[in-house]
Structures are given as C-alpha cells and as structure tokens.
C-alpha positions in Angstrom: -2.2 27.8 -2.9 0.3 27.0 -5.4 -1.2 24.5 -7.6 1.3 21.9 -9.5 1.1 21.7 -12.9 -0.5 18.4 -14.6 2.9 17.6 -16.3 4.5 17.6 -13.1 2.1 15.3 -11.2 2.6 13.1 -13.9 6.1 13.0 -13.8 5.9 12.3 -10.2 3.6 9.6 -10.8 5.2 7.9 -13.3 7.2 5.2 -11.3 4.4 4.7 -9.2 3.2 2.0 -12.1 6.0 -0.1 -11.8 6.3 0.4 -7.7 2.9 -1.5 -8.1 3.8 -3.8 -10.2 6.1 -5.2 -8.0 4.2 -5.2 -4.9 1.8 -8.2 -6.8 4.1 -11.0 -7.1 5.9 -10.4 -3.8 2.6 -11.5 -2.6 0.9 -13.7 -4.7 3.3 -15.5 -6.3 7.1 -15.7 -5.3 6.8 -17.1 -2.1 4.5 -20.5 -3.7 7.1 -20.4 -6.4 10.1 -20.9 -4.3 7.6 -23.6 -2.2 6.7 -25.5 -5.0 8.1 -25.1 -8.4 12.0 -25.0 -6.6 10.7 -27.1 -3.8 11.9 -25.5 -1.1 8.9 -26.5 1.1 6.1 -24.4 2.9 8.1 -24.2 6.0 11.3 -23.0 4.8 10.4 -20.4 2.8 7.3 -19.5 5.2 9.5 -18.7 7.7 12.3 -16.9 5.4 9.3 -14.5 4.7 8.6 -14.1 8.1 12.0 -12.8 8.9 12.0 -10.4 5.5 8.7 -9.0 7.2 10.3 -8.6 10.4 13.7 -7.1 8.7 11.2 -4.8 6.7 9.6 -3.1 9.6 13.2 -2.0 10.3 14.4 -0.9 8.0 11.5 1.3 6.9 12.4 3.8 9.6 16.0 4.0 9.0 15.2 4.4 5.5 12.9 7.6 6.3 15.0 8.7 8.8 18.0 8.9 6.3 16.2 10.6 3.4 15.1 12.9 6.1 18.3 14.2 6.9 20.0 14.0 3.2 21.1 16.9 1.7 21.7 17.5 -1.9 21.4 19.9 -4.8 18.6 17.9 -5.7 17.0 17.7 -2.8 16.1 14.7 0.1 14.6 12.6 -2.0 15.6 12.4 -5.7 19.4 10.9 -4.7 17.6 7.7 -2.8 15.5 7.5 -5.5 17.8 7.2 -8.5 21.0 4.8 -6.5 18.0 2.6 -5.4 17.0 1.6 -8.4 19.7 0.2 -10.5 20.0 -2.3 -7.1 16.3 -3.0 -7.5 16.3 -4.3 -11.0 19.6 -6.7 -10.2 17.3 -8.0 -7.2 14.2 -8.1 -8.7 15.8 -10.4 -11.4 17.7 -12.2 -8.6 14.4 -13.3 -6.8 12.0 -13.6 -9.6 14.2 -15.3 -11.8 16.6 -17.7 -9.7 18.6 -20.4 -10.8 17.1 -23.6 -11.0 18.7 -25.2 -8.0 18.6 -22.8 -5.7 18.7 -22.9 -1.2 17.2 -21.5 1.6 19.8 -19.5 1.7 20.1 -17.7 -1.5 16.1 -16.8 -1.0 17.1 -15.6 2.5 19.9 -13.2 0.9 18.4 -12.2 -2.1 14.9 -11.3 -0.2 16.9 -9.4 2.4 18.9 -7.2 0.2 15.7 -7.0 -1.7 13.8 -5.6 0.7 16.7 -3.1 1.9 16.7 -1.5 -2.1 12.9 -1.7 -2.2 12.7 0.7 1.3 15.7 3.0 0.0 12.8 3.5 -3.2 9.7 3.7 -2.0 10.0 5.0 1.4 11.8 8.3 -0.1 9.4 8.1 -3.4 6.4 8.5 -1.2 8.1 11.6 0.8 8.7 13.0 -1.9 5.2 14.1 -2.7 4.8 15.2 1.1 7.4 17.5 0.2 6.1 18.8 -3.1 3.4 21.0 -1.0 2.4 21.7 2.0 -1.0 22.1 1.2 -4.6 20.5 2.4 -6.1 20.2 -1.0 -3.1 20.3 -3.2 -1.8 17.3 -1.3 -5.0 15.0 -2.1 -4.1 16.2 -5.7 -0.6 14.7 -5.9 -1.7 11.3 -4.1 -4.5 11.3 -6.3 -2.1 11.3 -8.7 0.2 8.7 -7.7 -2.5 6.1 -6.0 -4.0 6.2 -9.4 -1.0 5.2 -11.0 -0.3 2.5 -8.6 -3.8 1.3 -9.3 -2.9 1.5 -13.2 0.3 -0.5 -12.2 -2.0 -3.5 -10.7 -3.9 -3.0 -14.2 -1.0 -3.5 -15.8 0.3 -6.4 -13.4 -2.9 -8.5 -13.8 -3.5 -7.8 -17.3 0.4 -8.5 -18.7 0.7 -12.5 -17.7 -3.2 -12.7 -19.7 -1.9 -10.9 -23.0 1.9 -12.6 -23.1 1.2 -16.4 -21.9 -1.5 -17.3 -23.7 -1.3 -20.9 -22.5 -4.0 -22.2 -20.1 -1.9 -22.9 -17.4 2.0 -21.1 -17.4 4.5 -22.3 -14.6 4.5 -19.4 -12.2 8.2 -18.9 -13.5 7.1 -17.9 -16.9 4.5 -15.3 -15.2 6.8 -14.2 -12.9 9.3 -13.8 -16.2 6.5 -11.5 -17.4 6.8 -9.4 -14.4 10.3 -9.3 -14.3 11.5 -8.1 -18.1 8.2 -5.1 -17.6 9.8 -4.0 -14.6 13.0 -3.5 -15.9 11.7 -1.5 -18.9 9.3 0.5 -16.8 11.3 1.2 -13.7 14.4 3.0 -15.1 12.1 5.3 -17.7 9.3 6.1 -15.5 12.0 7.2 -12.4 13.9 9.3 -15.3 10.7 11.1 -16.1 10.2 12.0 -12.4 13.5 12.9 -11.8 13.8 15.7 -15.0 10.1 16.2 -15.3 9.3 16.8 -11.1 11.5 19.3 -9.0 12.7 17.6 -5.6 10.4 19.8 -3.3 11.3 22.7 -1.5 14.3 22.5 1.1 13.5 21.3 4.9 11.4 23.5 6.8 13.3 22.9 10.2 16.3 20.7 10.8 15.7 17.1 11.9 16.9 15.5 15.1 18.8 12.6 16.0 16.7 9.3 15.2 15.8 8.9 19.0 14.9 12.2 19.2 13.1 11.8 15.8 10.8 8.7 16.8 9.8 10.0 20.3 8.8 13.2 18.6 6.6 11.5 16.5 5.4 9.3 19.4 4.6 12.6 21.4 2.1 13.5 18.1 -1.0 12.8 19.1 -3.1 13.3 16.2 -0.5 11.4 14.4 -0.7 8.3 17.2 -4.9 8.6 16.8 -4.1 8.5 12.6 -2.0 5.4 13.1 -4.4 3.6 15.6 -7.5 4.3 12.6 -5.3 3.4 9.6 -4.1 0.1 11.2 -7.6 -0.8 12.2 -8.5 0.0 8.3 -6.1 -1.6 6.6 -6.4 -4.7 9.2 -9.9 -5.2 8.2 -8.8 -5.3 4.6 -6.2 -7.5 4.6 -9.0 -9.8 6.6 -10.8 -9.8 3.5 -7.9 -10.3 1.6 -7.1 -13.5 3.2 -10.2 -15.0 2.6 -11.7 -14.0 -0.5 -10.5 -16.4 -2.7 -12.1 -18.9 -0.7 -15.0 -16.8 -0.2 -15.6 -17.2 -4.2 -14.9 -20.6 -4.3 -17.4 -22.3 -1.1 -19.5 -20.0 -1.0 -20.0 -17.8 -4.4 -19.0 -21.6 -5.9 -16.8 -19.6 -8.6 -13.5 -20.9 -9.8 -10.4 -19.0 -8.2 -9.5 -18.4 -11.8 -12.1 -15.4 -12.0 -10.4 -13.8 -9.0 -8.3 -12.1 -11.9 -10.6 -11.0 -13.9 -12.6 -9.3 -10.9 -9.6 -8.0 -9.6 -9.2 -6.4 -13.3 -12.5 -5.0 -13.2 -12.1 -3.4 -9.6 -8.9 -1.3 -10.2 -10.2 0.2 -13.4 -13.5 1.8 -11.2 -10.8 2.4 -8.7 -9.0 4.2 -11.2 -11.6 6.5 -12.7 -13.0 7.2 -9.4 -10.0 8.8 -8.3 -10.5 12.5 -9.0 -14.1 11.7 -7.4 -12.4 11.0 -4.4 -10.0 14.0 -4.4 -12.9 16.6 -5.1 -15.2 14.3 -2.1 -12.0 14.6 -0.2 -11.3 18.4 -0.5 -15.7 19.0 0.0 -16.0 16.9 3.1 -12.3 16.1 4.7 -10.2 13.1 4.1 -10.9 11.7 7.2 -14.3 11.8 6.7 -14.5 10.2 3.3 -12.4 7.4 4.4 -14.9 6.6 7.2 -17.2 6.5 4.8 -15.6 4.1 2.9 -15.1 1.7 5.4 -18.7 2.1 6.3 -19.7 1.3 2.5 -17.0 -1.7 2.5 -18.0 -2.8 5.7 -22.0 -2.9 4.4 -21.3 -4.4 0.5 -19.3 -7.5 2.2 -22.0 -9.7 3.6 -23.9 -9.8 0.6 -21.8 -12.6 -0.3 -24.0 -14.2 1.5 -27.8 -13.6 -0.2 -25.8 -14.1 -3.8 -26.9 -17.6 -5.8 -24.3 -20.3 -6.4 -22.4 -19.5 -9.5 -23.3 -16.4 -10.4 -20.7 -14.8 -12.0 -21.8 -11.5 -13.5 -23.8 -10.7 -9.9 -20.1 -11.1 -8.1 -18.9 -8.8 -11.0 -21.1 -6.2 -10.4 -20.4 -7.1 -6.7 -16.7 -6.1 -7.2 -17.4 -2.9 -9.8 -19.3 -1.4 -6.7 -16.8 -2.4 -4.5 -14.1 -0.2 -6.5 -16.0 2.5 -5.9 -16.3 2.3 -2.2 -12.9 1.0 -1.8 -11.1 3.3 -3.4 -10.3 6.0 -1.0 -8.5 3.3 1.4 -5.9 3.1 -1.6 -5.9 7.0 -2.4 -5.9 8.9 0.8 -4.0 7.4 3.8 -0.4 8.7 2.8 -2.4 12.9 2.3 -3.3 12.8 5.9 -0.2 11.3 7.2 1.8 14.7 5.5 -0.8 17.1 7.3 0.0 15.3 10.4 3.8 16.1 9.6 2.8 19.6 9.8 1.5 19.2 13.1 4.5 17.5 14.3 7.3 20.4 13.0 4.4 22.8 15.8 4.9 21.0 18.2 9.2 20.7 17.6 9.8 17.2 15.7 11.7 18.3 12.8 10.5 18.6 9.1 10.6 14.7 9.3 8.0 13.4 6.4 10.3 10.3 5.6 9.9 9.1 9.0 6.2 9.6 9.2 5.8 7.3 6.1 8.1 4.6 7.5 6.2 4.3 10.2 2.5 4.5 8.0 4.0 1.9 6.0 4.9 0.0 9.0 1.7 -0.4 10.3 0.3 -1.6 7.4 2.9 -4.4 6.9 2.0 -5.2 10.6 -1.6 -5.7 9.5 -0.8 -7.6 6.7 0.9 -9.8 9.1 -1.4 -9.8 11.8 -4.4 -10.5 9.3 -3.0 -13.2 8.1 -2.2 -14.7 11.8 -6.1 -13.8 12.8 -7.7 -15.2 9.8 -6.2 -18.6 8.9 -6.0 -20.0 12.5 -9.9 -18.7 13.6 -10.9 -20.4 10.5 -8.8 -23.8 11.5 -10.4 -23.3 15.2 -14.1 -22.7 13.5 -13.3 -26.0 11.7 -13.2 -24.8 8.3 -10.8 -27.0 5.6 -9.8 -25.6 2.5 -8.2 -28.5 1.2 -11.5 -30.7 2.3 -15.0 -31.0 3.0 -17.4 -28.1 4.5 -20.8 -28.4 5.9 -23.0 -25.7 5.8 -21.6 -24.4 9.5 -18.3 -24.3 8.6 -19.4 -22.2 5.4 -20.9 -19.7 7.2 -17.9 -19.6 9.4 -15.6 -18.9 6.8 -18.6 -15.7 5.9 -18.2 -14.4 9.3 -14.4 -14.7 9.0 -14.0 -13.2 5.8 -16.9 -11.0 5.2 -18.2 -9.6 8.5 -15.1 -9.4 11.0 -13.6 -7.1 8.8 -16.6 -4.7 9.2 -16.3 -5.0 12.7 -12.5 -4.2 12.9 -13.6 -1.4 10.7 -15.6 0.5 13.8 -12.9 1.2 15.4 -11.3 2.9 12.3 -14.5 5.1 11.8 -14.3 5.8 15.4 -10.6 7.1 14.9 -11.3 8.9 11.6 -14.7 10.5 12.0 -14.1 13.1 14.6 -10.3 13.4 13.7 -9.2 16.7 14.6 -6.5 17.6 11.9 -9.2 19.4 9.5 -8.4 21.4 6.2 -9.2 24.3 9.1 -7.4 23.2 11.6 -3.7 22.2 9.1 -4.5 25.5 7.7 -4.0 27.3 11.1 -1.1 25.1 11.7 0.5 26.1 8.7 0.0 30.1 9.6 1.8 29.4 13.5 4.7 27.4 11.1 4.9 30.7 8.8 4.8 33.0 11.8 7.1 31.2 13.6 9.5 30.7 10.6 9.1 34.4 9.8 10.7 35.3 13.2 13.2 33.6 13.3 14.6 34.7 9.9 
C-alpha cells in the first residue's frame, strides 16, 4: 500500500470546509428567505425548489460522466474543479444575496445555474479522492480526511452567524450575508491549496464508454445496485429524523428550537474527533459493517426522546454528544465503499468510471432527502399532528413514532443490505489482483 502523506490529505481536504458550508443555508435558510423576507410566498418558491431538485438529479450524472472522460495534464478532476469555482462564488452571491425586489424568475435562474456550478465542483471534488488510491484502507483514510472537514465546515457554518451577529434576532439576510462573504474567502484559498498541495490521481485505469454504455454498466454492478439499495435506505431514515427533530424538541423535549443550534454544534465536534475512530473501526471490522452498526446504535438512541423529562436541556445534550458518536460513520464512510465498488465495476468491463458512481451516490441521497420529506410531513398531517396548533397527548406520540422510530425501521433494511455485503477488504483486494493481472497482459 502506498500511503498518502498527511500534507496531502490535507490539501485535498481543504475545500471540503467550505463545500459544507454551503450545503447549510441551501437548506435551512434560503428557501424561507425568498418565502418570507422577499415574499415570494411558500408556493412559488416551494415549487422552484422542487424543479432545482429535479434538475439536480440530472445533472449529477452528466457532471460525473464528463469528469470521467476529461483529459488533461492535470488530470480528470483538477480542471472541473478550478473553472467551477469562480462561477460558484458569482452564484452563491447571486442567491444569498439578491436584490431586494426580486421574482420567481430570477430565483428560478439563479438556483438553476447554481446548481449546474455546484455539480461541476463537487461531483469531480469527491472523484477526486476515489482516484487518489485504489486502496481498501488507504481509501477510508482520505474520506476520513475530507468527511471530517466537511463536519468542521458545519462547525464553522453554525458557529459564524453566533460570533458575527450578535443581535438576538438577525434578518435571515444578514446571516445568510455571513455565509456568503466566508465562502468567498474560503472557497478560492482552500481549492488553491488542493490544487498545488494534492496531485490529480493517477491516469484512468481503462477507458470509459459512451454515457449509455456507462450507466447500464453500472446498472449491471451488482454489488454496487445492493450498495445503493442500503445507502438509500440509510440516508432515508436520516433525513426522517431530520424532518422532524425540531419539532421533536419543541412538543415533546418542550425545548425552544433555538437550542437546535447549539446541539447541532455540540454533535459535529464528537463527530469530528471520532473520525480516526471510525477509520481504524472501519479498517478492523469492514466499512460495511461499521455502518450497520451505526444505524443499529442510531436506530436504538432515538426513542429515548421519549423517557426524557420536559425541559431538560443538558439530558438532550448528552442525548446528542452520544449521538455524534454513533452517527458519525453515516457522514464518513458511504463515498469509501462506493470507490471499491468502482473497482468491481472496471472487472466486470464498465470503464474506470468513479465520477459516475458518485453522481449516482449522490443522487440517491438527494432522492431521499426528497422522499423523506414527502413521507414525513404528510403522515404527520394524516396522524393529525399540527405544528402551528394544539397537540394532545396522541398526536404527540404520533409525531415520536414519525420522527424517532420509523427511521429505525427504515434502517433494517439498510443493515440488511450492509451487513453481509460482499465487497470485503478481502474480496476488493482479489479484485484489484484480476485488474493488475489483466492490466499486465495487455501491456
């Protein structure tokens, strides 16, 4: 094994911090701003998001698909890397800092061409570190790495708007302000580092296909199919959660949304200094396994929401410390596994294709988020839970079994996916041994 030197990892890393950073107002707070401080309404911009989603989930694989086939002195990755960002910072400023009379219209644009610079970026970012090695172990290493930088970047995100606006209440325009100018700074530096302080990866292994031929080489992957089908259900099951805990903390821990933050806060920083933990559990027991695991522990800590006392703050904070320990490996192993399945997929004749197979592993993730959203809200609605009104004690409990124990049982069938999954640090090594041979033969 050719192990990467710290310096490198952490040049790789770097923009991973501002990658993050971005990610938390897309969904938290743009799309109420444009509802409510522009007044473009619920609806409007509602459905506007709907169709960035939807325009999203295509352009991820075209994205992949084209960094796959680049060629460059500098590699596949590094050229989409640095032209996307330059187009990122004028968007970012374009949606998180509009004029004040502003239309559908212009949120509709600006969100699309957005989302177009924001899959030219990460989609070939992520790839990148598939390419660095080809690795079992060295590849939990590098997304080690990088997921702990992108859980820095949510410390960061989080902690910013509470250090600069120390009013008691900022507009969401002067948060999203703060969110802006730090991605601006951070975003061109930390990309410079990676591109002079990280080598682009070595050059394609085989030659990739036409995109047709691309995606129904992937489809024919199974191991990669069985992946997908346990990563959806996993991050499914979390984005259930997601949807719900704020009112989880407010009917039923009867805490004020406001300390949401602050748990948030604390739950990233266990994340982020469990991290090597999780590599070295990952390298001793198999990815796979440790990330059943974790959605057994999630799936366990969650309905004890429901034997917490009213207002009990501190209880809920050790609730979430413990929680970013479970947690974590959902954040810091999914995009390892999906590169060994690459592997498996250039056996059996699909290409050296890693861009692709993160398109799509970000794709079913964004379908999740989507779906979770669709499943949660309206079960609650037919359960006849209100947020904006009066609960009994049934429609309480509803909201528990919405938010804290459907998520666990979503979660089965991503343990019964991941458990047994074939694609073992045996089983890629012995992969990697028929590529060799096979490469060695033909040379």
């Amino acid at each position: 094994m050719n192990r990467i030197g710290t310096a490198r990892l952490l040049a790789y890393s770097a923009p991973a911090v501002p990658i993050s950073m971005l990610t938390m107002p897309l969904i938290m707070f743009v799309p109420t701003f444009y509802a409510q401080e522009l007044g473009l309404g619920l609806a409007s911009v509602g459905l506007v998001f709907f169709l960035a989603r939807a325009w999203d989930g295509i352009i991820d694989p075209v994205a992949g698909y084209l960094s796959d086939k680049t060629r460059s002195r500098w590699g596949r990755r590094k050229p989409w890397v640095l032209a996307a960002t330059p187009f990122l910072m004028v968007l970012t400023v374009l949606l998180c800092q509009p004029p004040e009379n502003v239309s559908g219209t212009y949120l509709f644009v600006v969100i699309m061409l957005f989302y177009v610079a924001w899959a030219a970026l990460q989609i070939p970012y992520q790839s990148w570190g598939a390419d660095l090695s080809d690795d079992y172990l060295e590849r939990n290493r590098i997304v080690g790495y990088r997921e702990g930088a992108l859980m820095a970047g949510v410390l960061v995100a989080t902690g910013l708007p509470i250090l600069i606006l120390p009013e008691q209440d900022p507009s969401l325009r002067e948060i999203l302000r703060v969110f802006t100018w730090s991605v601006l700074v951070i975003l061109p530096v930390t990309v410079l580092i990676a591109l002079r302080g990280c080598g682009p990866g070595p050059a394609p292994r085989q030659d990739v296909p036409p995109l047709r031929d691309a995606l129904s080489s992937v489809a024919r992957n199974r191991h990669f199919m069985r992946l997908l089908a346990g990563l959806f259900a996993l991050w499914l099951g979390l984005h259930i959660y997601n949807a719900c805990i704020i009112m989880v903390l407010d009917f039923i821990a009867k805490l004020p949304s406001s300390a949401f933050l602050e748990f948030v806060l604390a739950q990233f920083v266990v994340g982020v200094a469990f991290t090597p933990f999780i590599v070295k559990l990952a390298n001793r027991f198999g990815k796979h396994r440790v990330l059943a695991c974790s959605a057994i522990g999630v799936g366990a800590l969650l309905p004890l929401y429901f034997v917490i006392p009213p207002d009990a703050y501190w209880v809920v904070f050790g609730l979430f410390l413990l929680k970013g320990l479970v947690i974590s490996p959902i954040w810091v192993l999914p995009t390892s596994i999906v590169a060994d399945a690459v592997d498996v997929g250039m056996l059996e004749g699909g290409g050296d294709q890693a861009g692709t197979y993160m398109a799509l592993y970000n794709l079913i993730n964004k379908l999740a988020l989507a779906l979770s959203v669709g499943i949660a809200l309206p079960l609650l609605g037919l359960l006849g839970f209100d947020p904006a009104g009066e609960n009994g004690p049934s429609a309480i409990v509803d909201l528990g079994l919405v938010g804290l124990v459907l998520p666990g049982l979503v979660w089965l069938g991503a343990i019964a996916a991941l458990w047994n999954y074939p694609v073992t640090r045996e089983f890629h090594a012995d992969v990697r041994r028929q590529l060799a041979a096979g490469s060695s033969a033909t040379e």
